[in-house]
C-alpha positions as CSV (number, residue, x, y, z in Angstrom):
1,X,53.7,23.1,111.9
2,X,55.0,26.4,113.3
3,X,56.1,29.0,111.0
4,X,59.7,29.7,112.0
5,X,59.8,33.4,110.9
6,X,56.5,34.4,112.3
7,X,58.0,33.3,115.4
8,X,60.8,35.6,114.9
9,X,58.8,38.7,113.9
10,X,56.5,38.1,116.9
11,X,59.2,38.1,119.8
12,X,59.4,41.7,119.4
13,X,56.0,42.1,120.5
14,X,56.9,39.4,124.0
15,X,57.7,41.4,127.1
16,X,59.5,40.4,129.7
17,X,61.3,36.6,129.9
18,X,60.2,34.4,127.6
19,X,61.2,30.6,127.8
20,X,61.1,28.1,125.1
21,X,61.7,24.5,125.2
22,X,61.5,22.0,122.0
23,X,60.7,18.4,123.0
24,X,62.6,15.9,120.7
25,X,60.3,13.4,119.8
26,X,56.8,15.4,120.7
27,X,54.1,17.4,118.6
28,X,51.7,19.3,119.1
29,X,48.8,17.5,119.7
30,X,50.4,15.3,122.4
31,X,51.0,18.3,124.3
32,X,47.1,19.7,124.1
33,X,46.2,15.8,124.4
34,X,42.8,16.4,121.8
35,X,44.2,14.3,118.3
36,X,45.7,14.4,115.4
37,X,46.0,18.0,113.7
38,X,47.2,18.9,110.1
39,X,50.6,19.0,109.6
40,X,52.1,18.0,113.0
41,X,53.7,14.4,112.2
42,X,53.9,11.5,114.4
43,X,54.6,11.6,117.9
44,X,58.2,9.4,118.7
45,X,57.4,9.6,122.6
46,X,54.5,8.6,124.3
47,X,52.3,11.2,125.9
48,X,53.0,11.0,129.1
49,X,56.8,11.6,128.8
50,X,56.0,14.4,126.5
51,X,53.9,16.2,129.6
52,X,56.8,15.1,132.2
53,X,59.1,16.8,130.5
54,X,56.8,20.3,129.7
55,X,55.7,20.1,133.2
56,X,59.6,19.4,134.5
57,X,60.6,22.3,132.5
58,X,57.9,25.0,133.8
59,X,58.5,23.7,137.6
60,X,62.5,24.6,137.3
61,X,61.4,28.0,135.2
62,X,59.3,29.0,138.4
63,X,61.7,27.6,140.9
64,X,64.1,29.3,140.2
65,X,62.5,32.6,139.9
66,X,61.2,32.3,143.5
């Protein structure tokens, strides 16, 4: 689903700190909780471990920027 080099050519345009974190087992519609969309592929975790872990991940971002 995401295009890997229009990822790439975009970071020049980010400013500041920019986090990323890949969830094994996730997709994309899991994490926006509205359906299946095109090209996304089936989920291997369930939804709510996908948000615990996205929302884990931003708490310790901001924590430790505090």
């Amino acid at each position: 689903m995401l295009n890997f080099k229009k990822v790439e050519k975009g970071r020049t345009y980010v400013c500041g700190d920019l986090f990323e974190l890949e969830i094994p087992g996730g997709n994309h519609a899991r994490f926006g909780s509205y359906g299946a969309q095109r090209g996304d592929g089936e989920a291997k975790i369930s939804p709510e471990e996908q948000r615990e872990q996205a929302v884990s991940f931003i708490l310790s971002v901001c924590l430790d920027r505090d």
